[in-house]
Structure formats: C-alpha cells, structure tokens
C-alpha positions in Angstrom: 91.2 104.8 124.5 89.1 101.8 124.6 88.1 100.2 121.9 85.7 97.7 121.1 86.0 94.0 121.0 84.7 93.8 117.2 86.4 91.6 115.2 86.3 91.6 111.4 84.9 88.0 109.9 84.7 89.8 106.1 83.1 90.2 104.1 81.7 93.5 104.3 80.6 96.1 101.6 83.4 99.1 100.4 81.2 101.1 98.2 81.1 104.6 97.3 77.6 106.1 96.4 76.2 107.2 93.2 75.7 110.5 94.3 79.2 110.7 95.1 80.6 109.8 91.9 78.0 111.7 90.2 79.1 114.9 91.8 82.8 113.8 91.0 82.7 111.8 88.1 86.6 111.5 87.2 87.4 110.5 90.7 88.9 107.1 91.7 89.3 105.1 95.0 91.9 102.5 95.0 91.4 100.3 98.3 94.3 97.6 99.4 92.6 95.3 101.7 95.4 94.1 104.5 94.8 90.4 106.2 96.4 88.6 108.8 99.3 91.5 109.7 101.6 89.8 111.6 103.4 93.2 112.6 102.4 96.6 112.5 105.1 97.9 114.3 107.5 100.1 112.3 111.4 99.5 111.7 114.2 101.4 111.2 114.1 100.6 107.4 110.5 101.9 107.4 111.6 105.3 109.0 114.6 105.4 106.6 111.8 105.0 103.4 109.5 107.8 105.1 112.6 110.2 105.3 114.0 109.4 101.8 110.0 110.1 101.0 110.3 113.5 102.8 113.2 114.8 101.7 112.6 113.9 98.0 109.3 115.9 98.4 110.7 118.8 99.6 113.4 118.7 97.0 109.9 119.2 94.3 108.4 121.3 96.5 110.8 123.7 97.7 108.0 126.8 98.8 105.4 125.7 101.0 103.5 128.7 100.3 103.0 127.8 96.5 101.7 124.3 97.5 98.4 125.3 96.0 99.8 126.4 92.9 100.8 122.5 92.4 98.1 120.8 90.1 97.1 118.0 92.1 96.7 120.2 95.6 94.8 122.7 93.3 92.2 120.1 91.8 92.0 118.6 95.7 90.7 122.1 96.8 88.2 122.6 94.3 86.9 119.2 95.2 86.8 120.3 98.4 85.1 123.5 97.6 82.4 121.6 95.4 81.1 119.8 98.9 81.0 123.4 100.5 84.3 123.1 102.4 86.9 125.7 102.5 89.9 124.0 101.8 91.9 127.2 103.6 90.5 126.1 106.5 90.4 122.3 106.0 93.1 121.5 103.8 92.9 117.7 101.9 95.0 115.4 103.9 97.6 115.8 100.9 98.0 119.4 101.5 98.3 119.3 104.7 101.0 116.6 105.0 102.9 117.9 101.7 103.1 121.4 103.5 104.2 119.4 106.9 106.9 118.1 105.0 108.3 121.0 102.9 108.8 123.4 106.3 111.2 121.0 107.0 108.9 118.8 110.1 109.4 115.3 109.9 106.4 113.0 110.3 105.9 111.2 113.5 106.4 107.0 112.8 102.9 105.6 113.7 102.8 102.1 112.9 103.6 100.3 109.8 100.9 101.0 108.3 101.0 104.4 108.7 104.4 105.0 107.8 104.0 103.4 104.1 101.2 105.2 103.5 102.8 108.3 104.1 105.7 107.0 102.2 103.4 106.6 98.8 101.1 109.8 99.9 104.3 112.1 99.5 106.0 109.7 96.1 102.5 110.0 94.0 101.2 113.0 95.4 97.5 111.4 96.3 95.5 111.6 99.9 95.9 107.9 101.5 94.6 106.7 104.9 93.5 103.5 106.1 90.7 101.8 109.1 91.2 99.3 111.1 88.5 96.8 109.8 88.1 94.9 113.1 87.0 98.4 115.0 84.6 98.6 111.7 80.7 98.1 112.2 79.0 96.7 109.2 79.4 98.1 105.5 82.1 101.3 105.0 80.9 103.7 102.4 81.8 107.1 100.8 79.0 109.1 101.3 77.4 112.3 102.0 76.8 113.0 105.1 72.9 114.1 106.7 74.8 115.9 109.3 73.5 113.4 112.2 76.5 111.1 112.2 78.5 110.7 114.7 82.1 111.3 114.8 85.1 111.6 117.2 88.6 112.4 115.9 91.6 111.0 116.4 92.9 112.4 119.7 89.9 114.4 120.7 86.9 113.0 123.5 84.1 115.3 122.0 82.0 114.2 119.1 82.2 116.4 116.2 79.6 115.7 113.9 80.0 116.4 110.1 78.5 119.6 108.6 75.2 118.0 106.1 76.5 117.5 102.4 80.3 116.7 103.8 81.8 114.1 102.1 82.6 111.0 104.6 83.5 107.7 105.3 81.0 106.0 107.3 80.0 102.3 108.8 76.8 101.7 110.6 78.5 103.2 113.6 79.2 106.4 113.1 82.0 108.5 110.5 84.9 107.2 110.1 86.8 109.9 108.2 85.9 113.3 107.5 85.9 115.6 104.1 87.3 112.5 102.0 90.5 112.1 104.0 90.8 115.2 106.2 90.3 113.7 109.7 90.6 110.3 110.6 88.1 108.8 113.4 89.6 107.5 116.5 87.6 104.5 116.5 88.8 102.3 113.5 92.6 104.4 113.5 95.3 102.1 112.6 97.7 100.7 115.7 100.3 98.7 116.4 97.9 95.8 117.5 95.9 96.2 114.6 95.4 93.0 112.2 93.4 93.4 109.3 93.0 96.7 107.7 91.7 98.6 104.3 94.1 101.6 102.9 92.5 104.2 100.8 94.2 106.0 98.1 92.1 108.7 96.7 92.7 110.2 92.9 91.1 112.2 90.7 92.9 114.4 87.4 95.5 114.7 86.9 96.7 112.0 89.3 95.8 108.9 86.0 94.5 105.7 86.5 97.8 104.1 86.1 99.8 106.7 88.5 96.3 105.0 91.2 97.5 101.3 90.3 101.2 102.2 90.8 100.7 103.6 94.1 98.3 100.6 94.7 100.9 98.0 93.5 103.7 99.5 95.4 101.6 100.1 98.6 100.5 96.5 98.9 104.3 95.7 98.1 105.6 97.5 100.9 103.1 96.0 103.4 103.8 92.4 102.4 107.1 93.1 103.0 107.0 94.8 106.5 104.1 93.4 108.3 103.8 89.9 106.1 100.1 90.4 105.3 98.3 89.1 102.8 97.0 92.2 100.3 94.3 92.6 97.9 93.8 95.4 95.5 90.5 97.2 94.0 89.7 100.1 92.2 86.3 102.0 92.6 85.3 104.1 90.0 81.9 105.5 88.5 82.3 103.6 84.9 83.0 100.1 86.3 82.8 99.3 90.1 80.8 101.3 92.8 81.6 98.4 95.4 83.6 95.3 96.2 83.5 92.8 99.0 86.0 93.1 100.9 
C-alpha cells in the first residue's frame, strides 16, 4: 500500500456534529492527540501488557456467547441499532475484540500504538482506535454519512462506501472509520512509521465520565512511555465541547 506524502502541520478540527450528539446525547469521545512518536514499534513489555490485558478479560468474561448479555456490549448494540445497523452482523469494535479474546485467540502485535490501545480497550471495556494524522486530509469529524463517501478498509482494494445515515469518521478525503469504530480505513491506519497520531476512546452509559478520563490518562501514559511522544488529552461531549484543535 502506498500512501500519500501528506504531512500533518496541525492544527486541524476534531469535532463531532450536533446531529450526532443529538441522536446520542449521553455519548462521550475522549481523543489523545500523539506528537513527535519517536517509536511505534512494539516490545516485548508491550506484548506482555496486551496478554496480561487478554487474559484478565477472559477471566470476567468467561462465555463468549453471553458477551451481549454484558452491559456495556448491550448499550453498544442498541447504539448501533439506533443508526440502522445490525450489530449481529457488524458488531462494535468492542464486541468484536472482547469476543476474540474470550475464545481464547490472542491479538496480533501491530504497532505500539495499537497494542496499548488494545490494552485499555479490553481493561475499561470501551471501543478505541486511532488515525494516522499525517495520512489525514483536512478537518476529522464524527458524522453521518450521505452514503457518497468514499471508503476503503483496512486490507481490502475495493471501495466500500458507507450505507446513508451510518455513523463515520470522515476528513475531506474520504471515511476514515466506519459505524463509530467498526472498520478502520486503510488510508490514515496506524504503522510502525507513523509519527503523529489521534486515539479515540468512545463511551457512552454505563462506561462514566471518569471510567473515559481513566482510560484517557492511562492511555496517554502508556504511549509516553513506549514511543516517547508528547500526548494531549480532550473530551468531546454534547454539554461542553463539540470540537477541539488538535
């Protein structure tokens, strides 16, 4: 995959609509904004986190069939189900990689990045992903989507446009991440050469505020140890910030 020669100058725009959080008023988007990475290369201490993270979520979660019995993967798919996607078929990434986990598959080590992500996805229970802001074009925003966007997921070569009213993540370049966090983009995906970066932690009830700035605080934690970057931390929400330049 080539990608393009973009290279993130800041600031840009991180907003989420109003009609977004007027359809989902209780939800909450913390973004950690990740400059200058020296390394995104994973470690053997990173690995030995992801694992401890994995094996303490299938210790909680001992059924994968009853995942959707668990509160937090049950308010996910009613979200889901409120933007006229069938969670079933298109589980929230949360789902997805909890149920992963608790059949007793490791997750693959990505990058960094990705790794300590995963690591504070399976601790607090909450859909995190993260783009590569020099790949990005222009402002990201959480939107609806008209259905004319374009979009070409990670390891695929077709564009897969979103179904009209989906929930996305979008630049002026096309989606960047489908159904909230379902499917991530291939063009802004986080790689070892990446430098500067945004991670997204999604949360609505009953995942609290202060469970969000936890997994916030111990996210940007983790990367300033690992990769040496400078962080910065924001919370979107419909009560006091839609957007933050990032």
């Amino acid at each position: 995959m080539v990608k393009s020669t973009a290279v993130y100058s800041g600031p840009m725009q991180f907003s989420v609509t109003p009609e977004v959080f007027a359809r989902f008023p209780s939800l909450a988007v913390g973004i950690v904004v990740c400059r200058n990475i020296h390394t995104n290369n994973s470690s053997p201490e990173i690995l030995a986190l992801l694992r401890d993270a994995e094996t303490r979520a299938r210790s909680a979660n001992p059924d994968p069939e009853r995942l959707k019995e668990h509160p937090t993967i049950a308010a996910w798919q009613e979200v889901h189900r409120a933007f006229g996607s069938n969670p079933n078929k298109f589980p929230s990434s949360i789902h997805a990689l909890l149920k992963r986990v608790t059949k007793g598959n490791p997750l693959p080590s990505i990058s960094a990045l990705v790794d300590l992500y995963n690591v504070i996805s399976l601790k607090y229970i909450v859909p995190v992903g993260g783009e590569d802001l020099d790949q990005c074009h222009g402002d990201i925003r959480l939107t609806f989507a008209e259905g004319s966007e374009t979009f070409t997921a990670l390891g695929e070569c077709e564009n897969e446009a979103p179904e009209s009213g989906e929930v996305i993540y979008r630049d002026d370049a096309g989606v960047l991440c489908r159904k909230f966090n379902w499917r991530e983009a291939a063009r802004t995906c986080l790689t070892n050469q990446t430098k500067n970066a945004v991670l997204v932690i999604e949360a609505i009830p009953p995942t609290t505020r202060s469970d969000l700035e936890a997994a916030m605080k111990e996210l940007s934690e983790l990367v300033h140890t690992f990769t040496e970057a400078t962080t910065e931390m924001s919370i979107l929400d419909p009560l006091i910030l839609s957007y933050v330049n990032i």
